[in-house]
C-alpha positions as CSV (number, residue, x, y, z in Angstrom):
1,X,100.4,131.9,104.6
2,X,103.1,129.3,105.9
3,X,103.9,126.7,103.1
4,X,105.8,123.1,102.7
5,X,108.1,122.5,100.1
6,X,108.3,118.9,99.0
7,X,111.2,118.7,96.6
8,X,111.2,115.4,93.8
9,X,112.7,115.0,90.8
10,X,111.4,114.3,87.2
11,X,111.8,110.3,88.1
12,X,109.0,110.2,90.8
13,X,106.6,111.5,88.0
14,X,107.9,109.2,85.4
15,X,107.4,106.5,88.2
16,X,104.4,107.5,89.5
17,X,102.8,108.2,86.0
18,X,101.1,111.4,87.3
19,X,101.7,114.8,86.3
20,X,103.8,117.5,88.7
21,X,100.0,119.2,89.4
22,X,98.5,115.6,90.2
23,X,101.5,114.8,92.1
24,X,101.1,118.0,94.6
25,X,97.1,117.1,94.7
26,X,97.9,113.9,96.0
27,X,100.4,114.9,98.1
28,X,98.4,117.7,100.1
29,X,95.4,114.9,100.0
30,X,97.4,112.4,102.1
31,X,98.9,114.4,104.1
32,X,95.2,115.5,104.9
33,X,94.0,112.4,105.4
34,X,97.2,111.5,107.6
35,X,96.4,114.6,109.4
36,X,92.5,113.7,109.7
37,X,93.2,110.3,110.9
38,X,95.5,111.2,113.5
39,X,93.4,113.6,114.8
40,X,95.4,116.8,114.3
41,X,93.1,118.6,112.3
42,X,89.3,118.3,112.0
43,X,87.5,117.2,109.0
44,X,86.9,120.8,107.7
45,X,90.8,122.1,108.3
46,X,91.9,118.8,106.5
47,X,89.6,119.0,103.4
48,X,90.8,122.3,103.6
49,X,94.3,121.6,103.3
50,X,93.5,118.8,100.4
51,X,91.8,121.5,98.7
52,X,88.6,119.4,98.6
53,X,84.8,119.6,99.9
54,X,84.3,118.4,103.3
55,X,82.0,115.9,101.4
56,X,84.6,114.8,98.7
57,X,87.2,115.0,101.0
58,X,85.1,112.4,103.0
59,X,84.7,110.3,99.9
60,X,88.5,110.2,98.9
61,X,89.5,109.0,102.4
62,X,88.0,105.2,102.0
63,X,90.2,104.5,99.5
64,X,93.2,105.0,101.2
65,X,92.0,103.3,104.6
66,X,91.0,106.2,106.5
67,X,88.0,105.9,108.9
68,X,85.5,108.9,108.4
69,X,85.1,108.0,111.7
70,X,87.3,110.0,113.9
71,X,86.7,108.8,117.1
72,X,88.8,107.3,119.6
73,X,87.3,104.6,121.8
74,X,86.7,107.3,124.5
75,X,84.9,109.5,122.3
76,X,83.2,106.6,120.8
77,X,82.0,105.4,124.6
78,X,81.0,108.7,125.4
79,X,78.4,109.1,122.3
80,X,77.4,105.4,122.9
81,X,76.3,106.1,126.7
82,X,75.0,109.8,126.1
83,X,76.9,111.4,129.3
């Protein structure tokens, strides 16, 4: 399996005041949620990548500002009007 490498240095964690495993759990969970809200993954592939349920993954997403909502206004018209 492909994998990222995001390279940091001990003064991120000191400023951050998370652990190196928190650090790489937040990091695969916004990048998710990024992902998610772009629409370049669905919600299962993205709480896949953030290692999380699709139900927690849903949960974490609110507090950073990310719709669970992915629709865009077409989408949205098109399950308003039922065509």
């Amino acid at each position: 399996m492909p994998t990222a490498h995001i390279p940091y240095d001990d003064k991120l964690l000191a400023a951050s005041g998370r652990s190196a495993a928190e650090m790489e759990r937040e990091f695969r969970l916004l990048l998710a949620a990024k992902m998610y809200e772009l629409g370049r993954l669905s919600l299962g592939y993205a709480a896949e990548l953030a290692g999380r349920s699709k139900a927690d993954f849903l949960f974490d997403l609110a507090p950073l500002g990310v719709s669970i909502l992915n629709f865009g206004i077409d989408d949205l018209k098109h399950e308003i009007h039922g065509a």
